[in-house]
N, C-alpha and C positions, 0 to 999 in steps of 0.2 A: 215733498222736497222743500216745499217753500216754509212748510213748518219748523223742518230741520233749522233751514236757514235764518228762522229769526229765532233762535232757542241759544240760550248761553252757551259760548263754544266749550267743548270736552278740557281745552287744555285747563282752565279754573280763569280765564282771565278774566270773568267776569262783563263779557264784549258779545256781543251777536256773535255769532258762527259766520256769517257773513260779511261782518267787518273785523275780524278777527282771522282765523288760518286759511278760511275758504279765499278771501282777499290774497292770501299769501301762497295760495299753494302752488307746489314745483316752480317757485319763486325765490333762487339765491342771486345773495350780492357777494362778489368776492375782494375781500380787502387786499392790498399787496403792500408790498415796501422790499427797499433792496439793497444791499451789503455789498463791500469790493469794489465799487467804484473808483477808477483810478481811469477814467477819462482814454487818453491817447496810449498810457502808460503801459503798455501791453505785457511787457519782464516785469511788472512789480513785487518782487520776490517777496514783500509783508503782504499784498496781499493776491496770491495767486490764483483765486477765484471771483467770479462776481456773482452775484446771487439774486433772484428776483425769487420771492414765495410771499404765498398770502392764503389768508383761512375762506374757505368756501364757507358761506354762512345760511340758514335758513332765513328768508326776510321773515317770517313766525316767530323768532329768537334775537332778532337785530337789537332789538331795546332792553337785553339781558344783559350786560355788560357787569354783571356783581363780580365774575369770575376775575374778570382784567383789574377791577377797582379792589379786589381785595389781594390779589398778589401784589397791587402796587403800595397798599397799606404797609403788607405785614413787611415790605423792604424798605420802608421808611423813606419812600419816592415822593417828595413833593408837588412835584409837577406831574411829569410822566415817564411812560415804561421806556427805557432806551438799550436794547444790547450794548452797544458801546460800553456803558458805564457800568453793568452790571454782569457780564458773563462769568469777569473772574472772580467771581463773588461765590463760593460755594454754596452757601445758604440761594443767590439767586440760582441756580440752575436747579435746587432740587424745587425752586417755585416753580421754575419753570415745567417740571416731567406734572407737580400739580397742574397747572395751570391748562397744560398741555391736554389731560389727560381728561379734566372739566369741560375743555371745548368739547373736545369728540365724542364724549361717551352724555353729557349730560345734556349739553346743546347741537348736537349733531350735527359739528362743525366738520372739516375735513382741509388737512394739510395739502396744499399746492406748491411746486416750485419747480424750476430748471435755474442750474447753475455751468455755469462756463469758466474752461480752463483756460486762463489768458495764454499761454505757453501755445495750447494745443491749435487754439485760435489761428494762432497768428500760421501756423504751419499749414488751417485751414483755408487761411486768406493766400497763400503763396501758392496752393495747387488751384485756388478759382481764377486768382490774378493771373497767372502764366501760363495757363493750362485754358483757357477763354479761346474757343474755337475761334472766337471771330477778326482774333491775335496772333492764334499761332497751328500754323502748316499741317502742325502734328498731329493734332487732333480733330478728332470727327466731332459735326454736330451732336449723336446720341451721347457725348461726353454729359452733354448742362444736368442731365437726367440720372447721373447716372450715380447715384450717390455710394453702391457699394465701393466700386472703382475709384471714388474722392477717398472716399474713407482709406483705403488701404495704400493710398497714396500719399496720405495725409500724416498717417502713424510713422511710415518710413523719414517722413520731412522733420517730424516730432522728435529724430533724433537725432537730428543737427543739432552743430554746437550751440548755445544761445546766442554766440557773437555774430554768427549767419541768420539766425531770427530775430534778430535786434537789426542789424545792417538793413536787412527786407524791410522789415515793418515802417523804420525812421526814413530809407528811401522815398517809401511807397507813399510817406506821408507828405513829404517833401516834393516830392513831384519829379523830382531830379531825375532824367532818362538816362543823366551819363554814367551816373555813380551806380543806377539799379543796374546798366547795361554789365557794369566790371561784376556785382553782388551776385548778378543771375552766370555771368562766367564763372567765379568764384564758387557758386552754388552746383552746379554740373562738374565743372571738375571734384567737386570733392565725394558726388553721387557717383561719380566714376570710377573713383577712387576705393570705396568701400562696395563696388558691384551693382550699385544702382544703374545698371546703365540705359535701361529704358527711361527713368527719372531724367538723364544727364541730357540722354534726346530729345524730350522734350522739353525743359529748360532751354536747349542751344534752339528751338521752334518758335521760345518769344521773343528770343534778340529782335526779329526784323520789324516787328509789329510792336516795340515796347515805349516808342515816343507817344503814336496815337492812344493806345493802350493806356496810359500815364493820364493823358489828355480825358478820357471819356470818363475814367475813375475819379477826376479831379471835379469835372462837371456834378457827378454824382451828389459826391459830395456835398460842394455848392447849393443845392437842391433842398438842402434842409439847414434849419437854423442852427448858431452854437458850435459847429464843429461838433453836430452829434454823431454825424458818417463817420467820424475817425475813431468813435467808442464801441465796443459790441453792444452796449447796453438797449439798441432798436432791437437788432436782430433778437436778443433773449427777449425781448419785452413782444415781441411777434409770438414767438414760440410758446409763451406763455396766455396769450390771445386765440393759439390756436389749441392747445389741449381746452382751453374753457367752450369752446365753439363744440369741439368734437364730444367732451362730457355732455353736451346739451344734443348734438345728433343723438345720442345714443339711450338717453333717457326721456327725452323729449323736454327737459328742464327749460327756463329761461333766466340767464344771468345779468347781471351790470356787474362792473368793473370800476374800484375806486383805489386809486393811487397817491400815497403819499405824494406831497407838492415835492417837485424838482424841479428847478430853473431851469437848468442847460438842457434837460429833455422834454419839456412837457410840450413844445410845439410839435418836435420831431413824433413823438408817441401819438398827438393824436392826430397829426397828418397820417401819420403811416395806418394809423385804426381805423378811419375814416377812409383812405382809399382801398383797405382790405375788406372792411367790411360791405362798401358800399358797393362794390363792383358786381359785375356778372356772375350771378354762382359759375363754380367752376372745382373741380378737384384733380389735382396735378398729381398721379402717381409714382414714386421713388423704387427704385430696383433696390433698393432695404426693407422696404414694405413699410415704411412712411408714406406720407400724401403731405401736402399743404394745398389750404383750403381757399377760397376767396369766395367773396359773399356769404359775411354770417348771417344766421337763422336765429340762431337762440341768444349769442352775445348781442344783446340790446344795444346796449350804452356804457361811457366810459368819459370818464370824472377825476377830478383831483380834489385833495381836501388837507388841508394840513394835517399832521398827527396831533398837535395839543387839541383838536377839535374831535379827534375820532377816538375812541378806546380800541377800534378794532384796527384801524391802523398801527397801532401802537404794539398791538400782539401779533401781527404782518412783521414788524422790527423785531419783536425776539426770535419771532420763527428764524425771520432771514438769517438775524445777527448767530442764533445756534446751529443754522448751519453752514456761516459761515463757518464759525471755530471748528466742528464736526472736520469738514472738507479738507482745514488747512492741518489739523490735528494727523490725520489719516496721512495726508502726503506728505507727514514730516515724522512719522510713525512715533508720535507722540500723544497716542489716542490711551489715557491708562488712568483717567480718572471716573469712577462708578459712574458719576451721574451724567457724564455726559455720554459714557458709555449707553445709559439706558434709552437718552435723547437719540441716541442713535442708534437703537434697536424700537423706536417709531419711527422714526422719521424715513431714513434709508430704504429701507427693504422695499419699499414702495417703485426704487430705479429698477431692480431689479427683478422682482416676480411681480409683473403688471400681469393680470386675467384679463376681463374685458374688459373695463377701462383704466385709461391711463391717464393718472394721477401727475407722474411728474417728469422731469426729462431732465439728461447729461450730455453736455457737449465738451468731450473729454478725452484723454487715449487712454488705451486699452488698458496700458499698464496701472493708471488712477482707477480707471474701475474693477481691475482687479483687486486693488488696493481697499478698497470700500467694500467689497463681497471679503472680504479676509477678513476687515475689523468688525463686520453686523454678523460672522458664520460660527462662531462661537457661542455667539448670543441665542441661537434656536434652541440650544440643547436644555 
C-alpha cells in the first residue's frame, strides 16, 4: 500500500496518489447561491419563489473550473457568470444545458437545491403561529410533531384570498395584537364560511393567547441579526444544511459548505449552522416520514466567499437563477421554450422520484407540484 501511495496518482495529474485523490477521497465541497430574495415581502408576485441550490463537487475536481471559464468566454462575459443578466439570452441557456451537462457527467458534479413558495409559506406560518399549543386551547401537544396534519391544514389556508395572507403576514410582522385579533376573526369567519369549520375553531383557540403569542414571536425574532426572522431565507438555508448532513449519513461522505457573501444573512446562517450542528445528536421524527437532524457528522464546515472569487459559486448562480425561471415559468404556464424545457427535464425530476437519496426539496402546495410533475411528464417519453 505504501508503494501505491507514492506512485503517480491514476487520474494523470501528475501528483503522488497521496497527495493527489487519496488526500481527497469521499471529500465534497458544496457551492450554493440563491435567487428570490425579496426579504419580508412574502406576495412578491415577480418573484414567487426563493431558491437556494448549489453543485456538490468532488474536492479531486475543485481546481477544474475550464467548464465555468469557457461558458463564460463563449458569452462574452467579462467579469463573471450572473443568471440575472443572462437567462434571457437564448444562446445563454443552451450554455447553460452544456455547462450543466459537463459538471455532472465529466466532473461528477451533482445538482442540490430546495426552493420555497412565498404564497404557500406564509399559509405555513399562519397554521404554526395560531395553531402553537402553547397559545391556543385547541390544540394538543402531539400537534408541534405532527407535520402530516400541518400540511393539510396548510393547503386549505393556501386558499385564502391573498388579502387574508397579506393582512396575517404584515400583522404578524408588526406585532400589532389588535389588528391580528380582527385578521384571525376575519380569517375563521371566512373558514366558516366556505366549511372549514374545524379550521374556524381553531383560529377562534388563538384569540385568547395572541398578545403573548405576538410577544414570544417578536423576541424570536430579535434573536438574530438584520431582520433575518422576518425572511424564509434561514429556514430554506437549514433544510438545505440538512439534506447535505443526510447525503453524508448515508454514504459515509464528508462535506463543507461555501456560500455566496450575503450581508443581511450571513450572521443569521451561521448562528443557526453552528447551533445545529454543534448540538447533542439527536433525530426528531415527522409523521411524513421526514426527520430533522441536529448534530452534524459529516457537514464539517461552512464558509462564505464572494462570487468574483469563486467559479463554482458563480455556477451555484446559474443553477439557482435557472430554476428560478424554471419555477416561475411552470406557475405562470409559460413553460414552452426547448431549452429551458430540457433545463427542466435535469433538473426537476430530481423532487419528485427521490430513491435513496435525496438530492433536493420543495416547500410548496400541492397544486405547484402538481404543476411541475405536468411540465417534466412529457419529457420521459
Amino acid at each position: 500500500m505504501s508503494n501505491v501511495r507514492n506512485q503517480p496518482c491514476s487520474c494523470g495529474s501528475g501528483i503522488k496518489y497521496k497527495k493527489c485523490c487519496l488526500e481527497h477521497q469521499n471529500k465534497y465541497t458544496v457551492f450554493c447561491d440563491e435567487t428570490g430574495n425579496s426579504g419580508s415581502n412574502y406576495l412578491d408576485l415577480n418573484q414567487p419563489f426563493f431558491v437556494i441550490a448549489g453543485w456538490i463537487v468532488p474536492n479531486k475536481n475543485l481546481k477544474n473550473t475550464s467548464y465555468i471559464e469557457e461558458c463564460t468566454t463563449s458569452l462574452g462575459v467579462s467579469n463573471e457568470l450572473k443568471s440575472s443578466k443572462l437567462i434571457k439570452r437564448k444562446k445563454a441557456r443552451q450554455k447553460f444545458i452544456d455547462l450543466f451537462d459537463s459538471l455532472c457527467i465529466n466532473l461528477e458534479c451533482i445538482p442540490t437545491f430546495v426552493f420555497a413558495e412565498k404564497k404557500y409559506c406564509v399559509a405555513a406560518k399562519i397554521i404554526e403561529t395560531l395553531l402553537d399549543p402553547a397559545y391556543n386551547n385547541e390544540v394538543d401537544y402531539s400537534f408541534t410533531f405532527d407535520n402530516l396534519k400541518k400540511k393539510e391544514l396548510t393547503e386549505k389556508v393556501y386558499s385564502f384570498p391573498n388579502e387574508s395572507l397579506e393582512d396575517f403576514i404584515n400583522f404578524y410582522l408588526d406585532g400589532n395584537a389588535e389588528k391580528m385579533t380582527q385578521c384571525i376573526r376575519q380569517m375563521s369567519d371566512h373558514a366558516y364560511s366556505i366549511g372549514l369549520y374545524e379550521i374556524s375553531k381553531l383560529f377562534k383557540g388563538a384569540l385568547s393567547g395572541i398578545v403573548n403569542n405576538l410577544e414570544t414571536e417578536k423576541a424570536a425574532h430579535a434573536s438574530m441579526p438584520n431582520k433575518a426572522m422576518e425572511a424564509i431565507n434561514v429556514p430554506v438555508f437549514l433544510s438545505i444544511t440538512q439534506i447535505i448532513e443526510k447525503i453524508g449519513r448515508k454514504t459515509k461522505y464528508n462535506f463543507s459548505l461555501v456560500h455566496d457573501e450575503t450581508k443581511q444573512f450571513e450572521d443569521a446562517y451561521t448562528d443557526i449552522f453552528k447551533k445545529i450542528s454543534e448540538a447533542d445528536s439527536f433525530e426528531a421524527k415527522l409523521t411524513d416520514g421526514n426527520s430533522i437532524i441536529m448534530g452534524y457528522k459529516h457537514l464539517k464546515d461552512f464558509s462564505f466567499i464572494t462570487s468574483s472569487q469563486s467559479k463554482w459559486v458563480q455556477a451555484a448562480d446559474i443553477l439557482a437563477g435557472v430554476l428560478g425561471r424554471l419555477l416561475n415559468d411552470i406557475k405562470d404556464d409559460t413553460l414552452n421554450d426547448d431549452s429551458l424545457l430540457k433545463l427542466a427535464k435535469t433538473l426537476l425530476p430530481s423532487l419528485l422520484f427521490q430513491d435513496v437519496i435525496k438530492l433536493s426539496d420543495s416547500i410548496c402546495s400541492n397544486q405547484t407540484r402538481e404543476k411541475i410533475f405536468e411540465a417534466i411528464k412529457p419529457l420521459e417519453n
